[in-house]
Structure formats: structure tokens, C-alpha cells
C-alpha positions in Angstrom: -16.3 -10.1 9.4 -15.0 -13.6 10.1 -13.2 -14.0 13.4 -10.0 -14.6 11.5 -10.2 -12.0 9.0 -11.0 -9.0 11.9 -7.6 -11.0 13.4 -6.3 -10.2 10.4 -7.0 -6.8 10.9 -6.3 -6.3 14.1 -2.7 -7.5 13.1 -2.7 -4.8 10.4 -3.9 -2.1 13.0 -1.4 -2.9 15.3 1.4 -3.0 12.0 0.4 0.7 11.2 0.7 2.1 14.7 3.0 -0.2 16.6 -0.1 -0.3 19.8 -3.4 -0.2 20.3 -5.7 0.2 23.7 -8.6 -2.2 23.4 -11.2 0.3 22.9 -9.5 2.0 20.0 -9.5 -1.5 18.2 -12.6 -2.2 19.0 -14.1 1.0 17.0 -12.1 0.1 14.3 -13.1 -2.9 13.9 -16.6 -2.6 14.9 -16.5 -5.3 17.6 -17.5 -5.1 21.3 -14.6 -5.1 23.6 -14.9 -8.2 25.2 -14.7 -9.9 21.6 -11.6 -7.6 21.2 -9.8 -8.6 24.4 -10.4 -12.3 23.4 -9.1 -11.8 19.9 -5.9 -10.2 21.7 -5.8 -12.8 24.1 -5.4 -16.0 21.3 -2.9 -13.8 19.6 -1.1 -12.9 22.6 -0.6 -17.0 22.8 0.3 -17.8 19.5 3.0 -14.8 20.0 2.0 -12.6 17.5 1.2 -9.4 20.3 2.1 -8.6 23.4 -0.7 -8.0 25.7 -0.5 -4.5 27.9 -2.6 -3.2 30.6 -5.7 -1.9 28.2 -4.6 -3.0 24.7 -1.9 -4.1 22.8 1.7 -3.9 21.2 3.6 -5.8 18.4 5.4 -8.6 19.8 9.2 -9.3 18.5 8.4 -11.6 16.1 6.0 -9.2 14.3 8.1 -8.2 12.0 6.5 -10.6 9.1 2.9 -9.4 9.8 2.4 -7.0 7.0 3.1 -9.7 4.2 1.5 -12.9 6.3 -1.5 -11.2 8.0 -2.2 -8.1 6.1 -3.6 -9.3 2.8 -7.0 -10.0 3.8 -8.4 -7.1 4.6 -10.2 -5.5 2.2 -8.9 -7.3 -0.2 -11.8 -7.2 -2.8 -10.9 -3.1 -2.8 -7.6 -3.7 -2.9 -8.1 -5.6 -5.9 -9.9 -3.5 -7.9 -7.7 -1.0 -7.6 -5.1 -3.2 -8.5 -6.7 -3.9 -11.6 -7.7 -0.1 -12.4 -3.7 0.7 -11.6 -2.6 -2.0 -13.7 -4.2 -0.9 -16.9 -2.3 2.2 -17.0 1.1 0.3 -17.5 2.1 -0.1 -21.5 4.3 -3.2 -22.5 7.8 -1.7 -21.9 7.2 1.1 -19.1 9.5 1.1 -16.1 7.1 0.9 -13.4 8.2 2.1 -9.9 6.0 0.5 -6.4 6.2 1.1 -3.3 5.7 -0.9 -0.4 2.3 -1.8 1.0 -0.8 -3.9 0.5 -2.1 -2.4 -2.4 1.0 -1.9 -4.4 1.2 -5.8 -3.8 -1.5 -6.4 -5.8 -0.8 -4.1 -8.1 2.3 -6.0 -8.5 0.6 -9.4 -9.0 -1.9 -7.6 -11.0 0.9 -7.0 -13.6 2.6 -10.2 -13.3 -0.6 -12.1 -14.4 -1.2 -9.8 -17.5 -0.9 -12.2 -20.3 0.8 -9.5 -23.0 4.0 -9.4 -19.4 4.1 -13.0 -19.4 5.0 -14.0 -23.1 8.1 -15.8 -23.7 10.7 -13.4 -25.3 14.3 -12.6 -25.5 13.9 -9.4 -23.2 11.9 -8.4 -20.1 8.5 -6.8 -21.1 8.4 -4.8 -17.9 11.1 -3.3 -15.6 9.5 -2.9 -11.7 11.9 -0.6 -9.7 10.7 -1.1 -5.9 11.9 -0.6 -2.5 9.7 -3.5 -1.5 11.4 -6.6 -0.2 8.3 -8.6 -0.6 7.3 -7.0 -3.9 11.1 -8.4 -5.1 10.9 -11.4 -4.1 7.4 -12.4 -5.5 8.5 -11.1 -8.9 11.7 -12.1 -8.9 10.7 -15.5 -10.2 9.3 -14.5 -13.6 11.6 -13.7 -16.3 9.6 -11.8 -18.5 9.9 -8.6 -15.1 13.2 -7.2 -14.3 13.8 -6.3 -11.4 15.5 -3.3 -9.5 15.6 -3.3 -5.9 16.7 -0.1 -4.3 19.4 -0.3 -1.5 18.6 0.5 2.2 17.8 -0.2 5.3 15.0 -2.7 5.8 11.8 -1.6 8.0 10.7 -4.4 10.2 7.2 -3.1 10.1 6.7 -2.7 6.2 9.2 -4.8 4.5 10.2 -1.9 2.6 13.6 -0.4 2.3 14.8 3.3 3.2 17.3 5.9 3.9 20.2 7.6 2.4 21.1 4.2 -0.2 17.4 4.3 -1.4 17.3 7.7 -2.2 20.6 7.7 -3.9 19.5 4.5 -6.4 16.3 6.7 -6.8 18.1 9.6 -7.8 20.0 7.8 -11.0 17.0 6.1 -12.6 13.9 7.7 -14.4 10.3 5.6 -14.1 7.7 6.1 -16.5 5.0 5.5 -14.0 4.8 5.1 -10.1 2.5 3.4 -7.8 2.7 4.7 -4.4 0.3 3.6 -1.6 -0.6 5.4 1.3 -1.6 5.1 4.9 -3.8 8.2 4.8 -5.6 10.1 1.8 -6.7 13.7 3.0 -8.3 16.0 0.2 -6.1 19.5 2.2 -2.6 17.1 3.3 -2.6 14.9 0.5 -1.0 11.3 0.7 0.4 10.3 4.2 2.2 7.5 6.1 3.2 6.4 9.3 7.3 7.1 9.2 9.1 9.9 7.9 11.6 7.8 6.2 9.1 5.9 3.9 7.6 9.3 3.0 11.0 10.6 2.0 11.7 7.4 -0.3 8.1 7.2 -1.9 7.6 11.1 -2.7 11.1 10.6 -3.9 9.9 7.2 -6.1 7.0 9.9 -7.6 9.3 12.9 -8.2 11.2 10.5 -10.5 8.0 9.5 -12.6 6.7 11.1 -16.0 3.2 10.3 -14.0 2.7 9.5 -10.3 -0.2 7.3 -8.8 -1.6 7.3 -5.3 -3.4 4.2 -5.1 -5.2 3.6 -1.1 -8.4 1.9 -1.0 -11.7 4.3 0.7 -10.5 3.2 4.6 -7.6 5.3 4.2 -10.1 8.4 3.1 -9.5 11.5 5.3 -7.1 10.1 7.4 -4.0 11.9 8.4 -1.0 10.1 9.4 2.4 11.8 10.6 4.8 12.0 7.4 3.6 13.2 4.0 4.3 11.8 1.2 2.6 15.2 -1.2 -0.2 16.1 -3.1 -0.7 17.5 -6.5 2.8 18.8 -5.7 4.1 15.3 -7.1 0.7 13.3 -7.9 -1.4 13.7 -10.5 -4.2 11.0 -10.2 -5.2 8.8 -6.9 -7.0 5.4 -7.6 -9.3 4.4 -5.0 -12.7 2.0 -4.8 -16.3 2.9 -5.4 -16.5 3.0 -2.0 -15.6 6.5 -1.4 -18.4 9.0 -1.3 -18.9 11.5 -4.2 -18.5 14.5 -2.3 -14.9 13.0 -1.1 -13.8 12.8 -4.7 -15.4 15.9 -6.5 -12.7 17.8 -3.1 -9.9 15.6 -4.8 -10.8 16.5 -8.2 -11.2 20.2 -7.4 -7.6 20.7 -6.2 -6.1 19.3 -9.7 -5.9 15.4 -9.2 -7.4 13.1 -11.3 -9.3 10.6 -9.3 -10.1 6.7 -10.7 -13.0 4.9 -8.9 -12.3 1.3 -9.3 -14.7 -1.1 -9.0 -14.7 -4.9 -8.9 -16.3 -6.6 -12.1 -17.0 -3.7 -13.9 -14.9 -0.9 -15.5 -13.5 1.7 -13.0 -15.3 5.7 -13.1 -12.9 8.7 -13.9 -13.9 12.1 -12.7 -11.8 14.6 -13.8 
């Protein structure tokens, strides 16, 4: 990993979890941590962290690193399951996303399909997201309508929450959701960080014909501290070829139909 890219990530871990302690980034990242405490330290100057005794924490003007920093990682993974994701959408669905990396490319994914971006007298795709970032990126094509749900912004996700979401999700119906996730566990299901986001994206699925969880392989058998739901309100995850078989034959066997994308090549189903 290139120094700026495992900046990148570090930006991402400290995003996710608001701080880090040296050591802990170090594993994730698979550096030594004397290459970790000098990543920290040219961050800490350009004022994108503040430096503790032993680690890190998101500085105040953090709140524009999920959009600006996060994008990088993985993004061959994210990618193909972008593309996988975005061959489920029929000219005409309502499409519902939620916030995150991977629903971001999802998001481009389907504003670059040629059959979305042909001249007409009517939008060939309505996006209903809670995504500030999502919104604005779409915003600009006339062929997508837009519907951004109300709320209250989160300065760590870009993503909007709480009571005026939920009550804008409650009056629309989505023919298909896309809703990314922080952790994928084959017993808990989809996770994320805060319980407000989980509230708004099981929410976003409940109101789909057919919900998507859609986290690339990193995400795997992690367990964050809200959930989001299971087979309860999904009923396929799209991941990358990364993930090992065993992984997806336990997500298969509880009821959910998994999607293995891979990049340059068609994506595996297992049902």
C-alpha cells in the first residue's frame, strides 16, 4: 500500500471509530508502528487528526473525510460490487442508497449506465437517499431524480438522520435498496457504528420490494454497535471475491442470497 493510500485509510479508520491508539492502526493497516506514528504525525500537521498520548482522534475539521479521503481504499472491491449492485436496477425503478463508500459507487455506477443517461422528457431513474454527498453528485444529471430525505446531518458520514428521515421514509415505497454496512456478521447480520443510521437504513430496506447489503470482504465478520438486520429485512448481500467460501455458504444457509462480485468478469451467485 502506497504511503498515501494507507493515509487514506488511516483517515477512514479514524472516520469509523472517531480514535484510534497507534498499535490498533498499525494491525489494521499492516504497518510497523513507527511508520504509523509518522503517518499520524504529517496528518496531525496538515490538521486532519489530533494527535493523543498513544494514538489518535478526528480533528474538527474532519468532518469532510469520508467523501475526500475515503474513496481509495479498496476501491477496486468497491467497484465491483458497485457494478454487480448496479445490474439489478431496471430502467424506471426507484432506487433507495444509503450513505457510505460503496453505495457511492453504486451511485456513479448507475449514473454512467448509458440506457440512465439518454435524453428524454422524464427521469429514467428516481434515487431516494439520505446521502448528502450521494445528492449532490447526482444532482447534476437530469435523466436521475432526486429525493433527499430530511434530517439531521452526521458530520462523520455525510448522511442524514433522525425523526425527519424516518418520517419521509415512511410515505414513499422503493423498488430496490442499497444499504452499506460497517460490519457483515453471518449470526448479527448488517451493522454500523451509530444507532441513528441503523434506524434510518433498516428503515430505507423495510420500505423496499427487495433489500441489498452491499460491504466489500474487510467488513466480513465484523460486528459494530447498532444493527441494521438480517434476513429479517435483507434478502441478498453483495460482496467481492474476496470473501472465503466457507463465509458465504454461513450467509447462504441462513436464507440470504449472496452475489460475489468480481472485477472484469461476471459476479458468482450462490444461493
Amino acid at each position: 500500500m502506497k504511503r498515501h493510500e494507507r493515509m487514506n485509510a488511516l483517515l477512514e479508520l479514524l472516520g469509523e471509530r472517531g480514535r484510534v491508539d497507534v498499535e490498533e492502526a498499525a494491525t489494521a493497516l499492516e504497518v510497523s508502528a513507527a511508520t504509523m506514528r509518522r503517518d499520524m504525525d504529517a496528518l496531525a500537521e496538515q490538521q486532519l487528526l489530533t494527535r493523543t498520548r498513544g494514538g489518535a482522534v478526528l480533528s474538527s475539521v474532519a468532518y469532510d473525510l469520508p467523501i475526500r479521503y475515503k474513496h481509495a481504499h479498496r476501491s477496486a472491491e468497491k467497484e465491483a460490487v458497485a457494478q454487480a449492485a448496479a445490474k439489478l436496477v431496471d430502467r424506471g425503478d426507484v432506487v433507495g442508497l444509503s450513505g457510505g463508500t460503496t453505495t457511492t459507487a453504486i451511485a456513479r455506477a448507475l449514473a454512467t449506465r448509458p440506457d440512465f443517461a439518454e435524453a428524454g422528457p422524464q427521469p429514467h431513474l428516481t434515487i431516494v437517499t439520505n446521502s448528502l454527498n450521494i445528492a449532490n453528485e447526482l444532482a447534476v444529471r437530469p435523466q436521475i431524480k432526486i429525493v433527499l430525505t430530511g434530517g439531521v446531518a452526521h458530520s462523520r458520514s455525510f448522511e442524514l438522520v433522525g425523526p425527519f428521515s424516518e418520517l419521509v421514509l415512511q410515505q414513499i415505497s422503493i423498488d430496490i435498496a442499497f444499504i452499506g454496512a460497517n460490519g457483515m456478521d453471518p449470526v448479527m447480520g448488517a451493522t454500523v457504528h451509530d444507532e441513528a443510521e441503523a434506524r434510518v437504513n433498516r428503515l430505507m430496506a423495510e420500505r423496499a420490494r427487495r433489500a441489498v447489503v452491499v460491504a466489500d470482504s474487510s467488513k466480513i465478520g465484523e460486528r459494530c454497535f447498532a444493527r441494521v438486520g438480517d434476513t429479517d429485512v435483507f434478502d441478498t448481500f453483495i460482496t467481492d471475491a474476496s470473501a472465503k467460501e466457507s463465509t458465504r455458504r454461513e450467509f447462504a444457509d441462513r436464507g440470504l442470497r449472496v452475489v460475489t462480485a468480481r472485477p472484469l468478469a461476471s459476479e458468482r451467485v450462490s444461493e
